[in-house]
C-alpha positions in Angstrom: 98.3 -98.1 16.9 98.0 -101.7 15.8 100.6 -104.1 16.2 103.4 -104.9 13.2 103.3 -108.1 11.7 107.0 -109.2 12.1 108.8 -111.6 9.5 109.5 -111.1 6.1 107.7 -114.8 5.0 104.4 -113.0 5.5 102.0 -113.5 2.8 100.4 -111.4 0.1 97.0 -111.2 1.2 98.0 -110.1 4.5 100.0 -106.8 2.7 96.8 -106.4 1.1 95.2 -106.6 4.7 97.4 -104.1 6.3 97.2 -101.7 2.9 93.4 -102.1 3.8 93.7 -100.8 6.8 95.9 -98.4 6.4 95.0 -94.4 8.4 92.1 -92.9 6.8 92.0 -89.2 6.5 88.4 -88.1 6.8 89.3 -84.4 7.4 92.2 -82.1 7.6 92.7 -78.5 7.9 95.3 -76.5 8.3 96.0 -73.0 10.3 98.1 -70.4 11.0 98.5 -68.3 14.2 99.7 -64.3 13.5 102.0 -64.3 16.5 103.7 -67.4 15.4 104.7 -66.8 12.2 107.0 -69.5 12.0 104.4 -72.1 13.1 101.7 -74.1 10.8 98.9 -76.0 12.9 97.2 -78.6 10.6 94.6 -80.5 12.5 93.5 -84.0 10.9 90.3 -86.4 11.5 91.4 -89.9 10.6 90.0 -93.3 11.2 92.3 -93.4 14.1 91.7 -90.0 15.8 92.2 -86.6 16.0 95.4 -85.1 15.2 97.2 -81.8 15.7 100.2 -81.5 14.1 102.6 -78.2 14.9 105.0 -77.7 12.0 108.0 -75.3 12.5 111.1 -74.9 9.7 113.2 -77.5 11.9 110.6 -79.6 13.3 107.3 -81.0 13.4 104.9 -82.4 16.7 102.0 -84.3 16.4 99.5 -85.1 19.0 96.8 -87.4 19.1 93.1 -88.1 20.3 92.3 -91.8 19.9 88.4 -92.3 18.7 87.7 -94.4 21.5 88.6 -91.3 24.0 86.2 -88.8 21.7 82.6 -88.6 23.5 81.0 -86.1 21.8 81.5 -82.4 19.8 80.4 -79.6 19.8 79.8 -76.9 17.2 81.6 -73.8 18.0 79.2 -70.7 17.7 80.4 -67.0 15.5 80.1 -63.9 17.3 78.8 -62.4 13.4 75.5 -63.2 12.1 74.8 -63.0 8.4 71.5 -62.9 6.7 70.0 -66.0 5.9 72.7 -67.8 7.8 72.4 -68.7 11.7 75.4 -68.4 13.9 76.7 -71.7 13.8 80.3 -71.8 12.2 79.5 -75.0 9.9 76.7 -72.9 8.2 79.4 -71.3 6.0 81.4 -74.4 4.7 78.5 -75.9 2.8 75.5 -74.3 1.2 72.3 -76.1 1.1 72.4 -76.7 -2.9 75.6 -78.7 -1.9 73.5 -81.4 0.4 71.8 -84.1 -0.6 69.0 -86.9 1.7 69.4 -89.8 1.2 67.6 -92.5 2.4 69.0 -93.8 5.9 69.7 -97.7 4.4 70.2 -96.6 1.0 73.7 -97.4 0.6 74.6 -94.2 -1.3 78.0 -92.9 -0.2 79.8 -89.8 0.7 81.9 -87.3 -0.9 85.2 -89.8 0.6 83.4 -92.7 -1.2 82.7 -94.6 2.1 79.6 -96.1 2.5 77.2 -93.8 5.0 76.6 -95.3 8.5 74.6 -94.1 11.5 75.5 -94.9 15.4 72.2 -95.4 17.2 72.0 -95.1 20.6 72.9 -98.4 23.0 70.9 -97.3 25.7 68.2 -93.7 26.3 67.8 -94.8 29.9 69.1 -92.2 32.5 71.7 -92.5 34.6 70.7 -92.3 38.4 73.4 -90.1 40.2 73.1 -90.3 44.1 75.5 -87.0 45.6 76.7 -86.7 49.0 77.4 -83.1 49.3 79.0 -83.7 52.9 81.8 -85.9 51.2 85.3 -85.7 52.0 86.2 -81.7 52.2 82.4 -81.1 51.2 83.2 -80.5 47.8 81.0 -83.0 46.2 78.9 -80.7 44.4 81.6 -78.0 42.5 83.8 -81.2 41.4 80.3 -83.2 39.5 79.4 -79.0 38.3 82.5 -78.7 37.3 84.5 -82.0 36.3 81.8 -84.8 35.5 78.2 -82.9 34.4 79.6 -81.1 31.2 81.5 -84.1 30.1 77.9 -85.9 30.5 76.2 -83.3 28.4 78.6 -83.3 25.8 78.4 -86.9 25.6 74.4 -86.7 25.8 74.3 -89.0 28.7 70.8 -87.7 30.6 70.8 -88.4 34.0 68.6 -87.7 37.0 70.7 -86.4 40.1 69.4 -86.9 43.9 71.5 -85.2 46.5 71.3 -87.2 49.9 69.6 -85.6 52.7 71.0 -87.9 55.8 72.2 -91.2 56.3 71.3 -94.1 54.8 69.5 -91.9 52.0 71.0 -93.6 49.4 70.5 -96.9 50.7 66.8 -96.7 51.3 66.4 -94.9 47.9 67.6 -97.9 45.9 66.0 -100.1 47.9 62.4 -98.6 47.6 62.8 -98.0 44.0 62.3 -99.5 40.8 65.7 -99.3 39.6 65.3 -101.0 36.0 64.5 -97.4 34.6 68.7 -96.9 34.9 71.3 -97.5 33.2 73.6 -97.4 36.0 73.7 -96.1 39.5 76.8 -93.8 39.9 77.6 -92.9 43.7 79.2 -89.5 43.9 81.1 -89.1 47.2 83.2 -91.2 48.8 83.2 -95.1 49.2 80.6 -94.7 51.8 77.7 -93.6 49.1 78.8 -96.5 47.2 78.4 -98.9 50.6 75.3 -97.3 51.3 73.8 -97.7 47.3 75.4 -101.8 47.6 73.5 -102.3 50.9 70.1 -101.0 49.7 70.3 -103.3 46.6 71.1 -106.5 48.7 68.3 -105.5 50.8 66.1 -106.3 47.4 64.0 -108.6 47.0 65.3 -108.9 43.6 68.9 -108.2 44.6 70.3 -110.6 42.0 68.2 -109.7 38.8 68.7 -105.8 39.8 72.8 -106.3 40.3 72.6 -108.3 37.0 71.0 -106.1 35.2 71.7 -102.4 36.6 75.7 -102.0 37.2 77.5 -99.4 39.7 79.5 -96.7 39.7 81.7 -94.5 41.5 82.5 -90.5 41.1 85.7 -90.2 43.4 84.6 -86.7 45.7 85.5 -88.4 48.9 88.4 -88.3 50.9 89.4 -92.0 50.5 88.7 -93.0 46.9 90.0 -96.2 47.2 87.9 -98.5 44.6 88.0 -95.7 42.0 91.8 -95.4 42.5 91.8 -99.0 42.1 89.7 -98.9 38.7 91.9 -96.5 37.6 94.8 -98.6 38.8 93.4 -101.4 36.5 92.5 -99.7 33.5 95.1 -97.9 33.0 93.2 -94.4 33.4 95.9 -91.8 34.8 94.2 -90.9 38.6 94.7 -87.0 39.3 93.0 -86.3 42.7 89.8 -84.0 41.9 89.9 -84.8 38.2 86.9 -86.6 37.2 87.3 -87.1 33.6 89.0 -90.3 33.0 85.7 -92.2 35.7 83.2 -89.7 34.3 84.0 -90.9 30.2 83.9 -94.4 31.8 80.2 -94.1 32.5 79.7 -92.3 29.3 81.0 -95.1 27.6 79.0 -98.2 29.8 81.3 -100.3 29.4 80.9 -103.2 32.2 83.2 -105.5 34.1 82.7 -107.6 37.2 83.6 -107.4 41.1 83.6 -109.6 44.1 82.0 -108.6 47.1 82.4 -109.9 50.8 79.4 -110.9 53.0 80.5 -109.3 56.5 78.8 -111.1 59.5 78.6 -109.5 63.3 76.1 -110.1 66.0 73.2 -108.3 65.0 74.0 -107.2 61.4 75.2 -109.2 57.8 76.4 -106.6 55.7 78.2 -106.5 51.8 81.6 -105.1 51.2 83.4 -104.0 48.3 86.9 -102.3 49.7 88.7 -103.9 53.2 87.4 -105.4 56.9 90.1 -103.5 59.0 91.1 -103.9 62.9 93.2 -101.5 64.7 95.9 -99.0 63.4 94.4 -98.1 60.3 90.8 -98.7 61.6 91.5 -96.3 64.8 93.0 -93.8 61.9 90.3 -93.9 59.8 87.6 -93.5 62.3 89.2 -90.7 64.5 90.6 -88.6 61.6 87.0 -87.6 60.9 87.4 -84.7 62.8 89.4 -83.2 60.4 87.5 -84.1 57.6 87.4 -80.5 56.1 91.0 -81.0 54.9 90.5 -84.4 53.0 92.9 -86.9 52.4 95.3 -85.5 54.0 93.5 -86.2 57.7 95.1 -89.6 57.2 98.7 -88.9 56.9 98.4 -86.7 60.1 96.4 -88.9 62.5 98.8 -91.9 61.5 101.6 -89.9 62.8 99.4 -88.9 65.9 98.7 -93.0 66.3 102.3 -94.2 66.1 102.9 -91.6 69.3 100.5 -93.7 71.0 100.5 -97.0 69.7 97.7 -99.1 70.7 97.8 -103.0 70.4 94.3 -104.9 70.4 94.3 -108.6 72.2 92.3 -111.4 70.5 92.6 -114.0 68.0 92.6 -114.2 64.3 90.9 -116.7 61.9 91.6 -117.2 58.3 91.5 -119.8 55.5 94.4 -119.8 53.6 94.7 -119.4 49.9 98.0 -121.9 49.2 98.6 -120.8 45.3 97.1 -117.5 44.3 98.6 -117.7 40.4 96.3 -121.4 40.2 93.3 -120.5 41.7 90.1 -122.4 39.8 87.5 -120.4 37.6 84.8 -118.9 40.6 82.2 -120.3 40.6 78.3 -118.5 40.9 77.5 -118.4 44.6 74.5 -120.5 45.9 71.6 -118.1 46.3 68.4 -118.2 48.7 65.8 -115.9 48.8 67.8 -114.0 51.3 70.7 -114.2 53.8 70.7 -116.4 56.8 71.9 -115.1 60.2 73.5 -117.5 62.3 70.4 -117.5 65.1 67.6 -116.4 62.8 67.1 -113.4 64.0 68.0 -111.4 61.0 66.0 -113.5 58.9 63.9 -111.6 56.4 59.6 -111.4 56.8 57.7 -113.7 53.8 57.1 -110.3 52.8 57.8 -106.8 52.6 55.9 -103.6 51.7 57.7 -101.4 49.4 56.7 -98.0 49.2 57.8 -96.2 46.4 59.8 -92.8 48.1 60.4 -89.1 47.2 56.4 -89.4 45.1 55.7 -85.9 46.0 59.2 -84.5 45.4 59.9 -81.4 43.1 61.8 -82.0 39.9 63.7 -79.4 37.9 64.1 -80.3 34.1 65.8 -78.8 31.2 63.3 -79.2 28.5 60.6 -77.0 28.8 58.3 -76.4 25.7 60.8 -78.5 23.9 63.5 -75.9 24.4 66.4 -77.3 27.1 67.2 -74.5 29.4 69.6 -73.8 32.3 67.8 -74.4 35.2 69.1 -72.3 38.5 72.5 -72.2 37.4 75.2 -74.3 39.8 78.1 -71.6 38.7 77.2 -71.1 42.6 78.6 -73.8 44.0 76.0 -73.5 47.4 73.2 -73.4 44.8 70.8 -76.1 45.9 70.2 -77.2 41.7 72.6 -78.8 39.3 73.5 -75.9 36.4 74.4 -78.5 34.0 72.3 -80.9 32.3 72.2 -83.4 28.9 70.4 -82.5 26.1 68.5 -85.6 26.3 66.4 -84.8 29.5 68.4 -84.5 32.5 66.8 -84.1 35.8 67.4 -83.0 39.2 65.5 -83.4 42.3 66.1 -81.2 45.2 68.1 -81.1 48.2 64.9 -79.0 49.7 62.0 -81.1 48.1 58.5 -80.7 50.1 56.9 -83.7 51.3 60.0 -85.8 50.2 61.4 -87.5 53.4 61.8 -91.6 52.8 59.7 -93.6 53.7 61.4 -97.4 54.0 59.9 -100.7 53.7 58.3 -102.3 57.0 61.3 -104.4 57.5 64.3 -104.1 55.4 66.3 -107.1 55.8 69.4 -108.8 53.8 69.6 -110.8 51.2 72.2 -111.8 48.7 74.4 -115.0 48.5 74.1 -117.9 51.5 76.7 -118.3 53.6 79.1 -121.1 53.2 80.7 -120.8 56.6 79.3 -122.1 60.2 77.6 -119.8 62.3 79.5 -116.8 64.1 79.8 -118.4 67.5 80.6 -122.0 66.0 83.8 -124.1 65.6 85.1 -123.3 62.3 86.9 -126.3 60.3 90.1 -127.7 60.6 92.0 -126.4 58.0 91.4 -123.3 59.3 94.8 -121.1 60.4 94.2 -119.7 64.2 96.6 -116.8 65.3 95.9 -115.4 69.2 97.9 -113.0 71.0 98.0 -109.3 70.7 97.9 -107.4 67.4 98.9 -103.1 66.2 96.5 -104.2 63.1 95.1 -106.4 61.4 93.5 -105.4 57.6 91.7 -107.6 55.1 91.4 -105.8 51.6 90.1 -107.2 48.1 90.9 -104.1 46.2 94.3 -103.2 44.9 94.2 -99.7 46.6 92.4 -98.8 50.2 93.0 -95.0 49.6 94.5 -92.4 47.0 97.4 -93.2 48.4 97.7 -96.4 49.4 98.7 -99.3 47.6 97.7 -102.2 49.7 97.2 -105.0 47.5 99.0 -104.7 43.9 98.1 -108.4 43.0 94.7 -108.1 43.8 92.0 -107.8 41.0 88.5 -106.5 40.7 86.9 -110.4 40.6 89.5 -112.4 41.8 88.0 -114.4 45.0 90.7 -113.2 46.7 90.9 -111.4 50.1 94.4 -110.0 51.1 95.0 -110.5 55.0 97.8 -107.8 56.5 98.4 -108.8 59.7 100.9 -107.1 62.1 101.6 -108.1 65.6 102.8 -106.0 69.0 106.4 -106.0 69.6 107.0 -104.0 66.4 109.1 -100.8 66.7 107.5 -97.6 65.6 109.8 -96.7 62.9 109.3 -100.4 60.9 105.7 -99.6 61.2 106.7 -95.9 59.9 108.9 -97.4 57.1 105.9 -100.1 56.4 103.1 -97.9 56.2 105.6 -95.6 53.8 105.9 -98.1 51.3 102.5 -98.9 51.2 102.3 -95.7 49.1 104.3 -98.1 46.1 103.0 -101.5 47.3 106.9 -102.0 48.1 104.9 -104.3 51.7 103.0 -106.7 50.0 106.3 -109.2 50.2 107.3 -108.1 53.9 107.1 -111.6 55.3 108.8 -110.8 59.2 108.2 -112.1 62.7 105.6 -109.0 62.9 104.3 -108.3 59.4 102.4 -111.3 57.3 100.7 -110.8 54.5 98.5 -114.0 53.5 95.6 -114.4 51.0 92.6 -115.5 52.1 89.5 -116.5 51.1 87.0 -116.1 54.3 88.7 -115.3 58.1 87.2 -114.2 61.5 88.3 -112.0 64.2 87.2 -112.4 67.3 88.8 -109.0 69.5 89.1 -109.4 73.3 87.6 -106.7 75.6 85.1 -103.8 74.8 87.3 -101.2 73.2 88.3 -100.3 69.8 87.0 -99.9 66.4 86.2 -102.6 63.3 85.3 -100.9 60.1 83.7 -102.4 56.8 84.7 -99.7 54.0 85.4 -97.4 56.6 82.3 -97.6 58.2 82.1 -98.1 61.6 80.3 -101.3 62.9 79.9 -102.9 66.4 83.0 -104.0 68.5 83.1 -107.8 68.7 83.1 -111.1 66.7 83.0 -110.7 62.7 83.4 -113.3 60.1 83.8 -112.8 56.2 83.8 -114.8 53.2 84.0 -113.3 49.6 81.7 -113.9 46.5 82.9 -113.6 43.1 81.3 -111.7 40.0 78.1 -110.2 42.2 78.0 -106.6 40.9 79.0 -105.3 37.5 80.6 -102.0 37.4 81.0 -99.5 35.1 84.6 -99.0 33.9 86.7 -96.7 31.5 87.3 -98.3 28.1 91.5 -98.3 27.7 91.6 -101.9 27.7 
């Protein structure tokens, strides 16, 4: 509803304005139900949105449907068939003597005397959907059949679906191919597919002009979840585990918005991040609760009690660059760019050139328009089907899990790109300003999203393109039940001002941690990388992602 304009000096022009725009009724019917006699239903199109209104003798609801969450209708079909009449229900409200063409530009107007205008189409390409059917609980597949895919076809949003077939699928397929035919890449799994789709692109030679131009998405069928709980988070969008429809109208809609991501550094690898860095507790949960992965989320909650039983502290020390005053940080700049990423001894320097060979050439499609007809191709109502049942009228296609002659075959070297490094080599002194914590640590966690789970709040001032990096750090000594109590609130974000001897939590804009002996676990997304020095520094506005419109 649009905002009141308050005070009773306003002028006349502007009563005229808001007569002007005043609701619009386009269409309104009304209805009666036999078994509630007492009821009228009167349901209402207006230039707001759809209405239904229940009106009893002592009272009257109304509900309704804003325009900007309507994708798409669909015409309701009668089980009678009359001669000369097909079986759509709209076939009986107006006869053909009662229509007139017009011209498409002709200016003539309707029956409500409002002049006739025509939506065309922002963009016929296809989606590109990669689907981990391994995700989380392994339910990947019936939640996109059953949540996400008939939203998309009653929005006519065609899209072409790949299901991965091992590791690193995803990652190789966006790096071999020419990704400009896309509107957007949607990853639908967990955060992984999403870390796997981000590395393939950085390992582009184009990386920049194809994360300019082709933006990201996420379809939440993991266990974790945590960037689309955090776009949901930001937008507004209510986030009901398993419920794909707020994120699924989101890519219907394109609209775009912008996110940081983090160049990770170790030994032998640079990597890009989009979610957290983590050391320790949460990084020893995450990792070893993967073998309960068949009951989803909730493997978190039970291997964190598991790990406060036996508590493990990690000895080593802990670099960060501060950020003194969050609420006055400067506009971020663009990052400096080279033609790729620069290790800190060369040896993960790219080749002058790579051979791209374009993957999956011989691999079979399945397509819903055949002779111009779109069909249901081997329905999904079987969720172990190996094809997608549903598809948009506008071409959808769906290549499969089982494809002959389709294994990937990568470039000759696939190295990283993206952004240069602003920060000295892994091994070298880092400057002075620098903050240096050594000693022993339970955790220590470095997120740049708001939420690092479904359930966990980590960072409630963080932002999707902020150039901030939130820094939890937590030192040995602690007893178990504040850690118990901490980890608690982090399901409200109630920790993010715990400031103690033991808990810190510090923004940052790049940091290093250098762990002490051979054991334990760092993570980037939840992904497990090697054990030993690791430096990160965080780029703003790299990747465009697509976002519900509730703004």
């Amino acid at each position: 509803m649009a905002e009141p304009m308050l005070g009773k000096d306003v002028p006349n022009t502007i009563e005229k304005e808001n007569v002007d725009c005043k609701e619009q009724i386009y269409l309104e019917e009304t209805f009666y139900i036999l078994s509630k006699k007492k009821s009228v239903f009167r349901v209402r199109l207006t230039s707001k949105g759809l209405s239904l209104i229940k009106e009893t003798d002592d009272s009257s609801k109304e509900q309704t449907i804003l325009l900007r969450d309507i994708i798409g209708s669909k015409c309701m079909r009668s089980k009678r068939r009359r001669a000369g009449a097909g079986s759509c229900v709209c076939s009986s409200l107006v006869g053909p003597q009662q229509l007139k063409v017009v011209d498409e530009n002709s200016g003539d107007l309707d029956e409500t005397n409002q002049p006739i205008t025509t939506i065309i189409p922002q963009n016929d390409k296809k989606l590109l959907i990669l689907l981990n059917p391994k995700s989380g609980p392994g339910k990947a597949r019936e939640l996109f059949q059953t949540k996400s895919a008939p939203l998309l076809q009653e929005a006519e949003v065609p899209y072409d679906l790949h299901i991965t077939k091992y590791a690193q699928y995803a990652r190789e397929f966006v790096r071999t191919r020419n990704v400009y035919g896309w509107r957007g890449i949607v990853a639908a799994g967990g955060d992984g597919v999403l870390f796997e789709i981000l590395n393939g692109m950085f390992e582009r030679l184009d990386w920049q002009q194809a994360l300019a131009e082709v933006p990201l998405a996420i379809l939440p069928c993991g266990s974790g979840n945590g960037l689309a709980r955090t776009i949901c988070y930001h937008y507004n969008e209510p986030y009901i585990r398993e419920n794909l429809t707020g994120i699924s109208m989101g890519l219907a809609r394109g609209r775009v918005a912008p996110m940081d991501v983090v160049r990770v550094e170790t030994k032998t690898n640079i990597m890009f991040s989009f979610l957290s860095v983590g050391w320790g507790l949460l990084s020893d949960i995450d990792i070893e609760s993967e073998r309960l992965r068949a009951i989803g989320g909730q493997r978190f909650a039970i291997w964190a009690l598991a790990r406060l039983v036996g508590l493990r502290k990690y000895k080593g020390v802990v670099s960060y660059a501060k950020i003194k005053d969050v609420s006055n940080l400067p506009k971020p700049k663009l990052p400096i760019t080279l033609s790729h990423s620069v290790s800190q001894d060369g040896a993960l320097d790219s080749p002058d050139a790579e051979a791209f060979i374009d993957c999956d050439e011989h691999s079979e499609v399945f397509t819903n328009a055949v002779n111009g007809k779109h069909q249901r191709v081997d329905s999904w109502y079987s969720v172990n089907s190996r094809r997608s049942a549903f598809y948009s009228t506008r071409g959808s296609e769906y290549h499969s899990v089982a494809s002959g002659g389709s294994e990937m075959r990568s470039p000759v070297h696939a190295c990283m790109h993206g952004p240069a490094s602003h920060l000295p080599s892994l091994m070298s002194q880092l400057p002075s300003h620098w903050v240096h914590e050594e000693g022993e640590f339970v955790m220590v966690h470095v997120s740049y999203q708001a939420y690092i789970g479904e359930d966990l709040l980590f960072a409630p001032r963080s932002q999707l393109s902020d150039g901030v990096m939130w820094m939890l750090i937590i030192k040995a000594g602690i007893p178990r039940s504040q850690i118990l109590s901490f980890l608690l609130g982090m399901g409200q974000g109630t920790h993010s001002d715990v400031n103690t001897e033991f808990i810190k939590m510090i923004p940052v804009s790049a940091f290093r941690i250098v762990p002490e002996g051979p054991d334990g676990y760092l993570t980037v997304d939840g992904e497990l990388v090697e054990y030993g020095p690791l430096q990160a520094e965080i780029f703003p506005n790299i990747v465009h992602l697509l976002v519900p419109d509730t703004k």
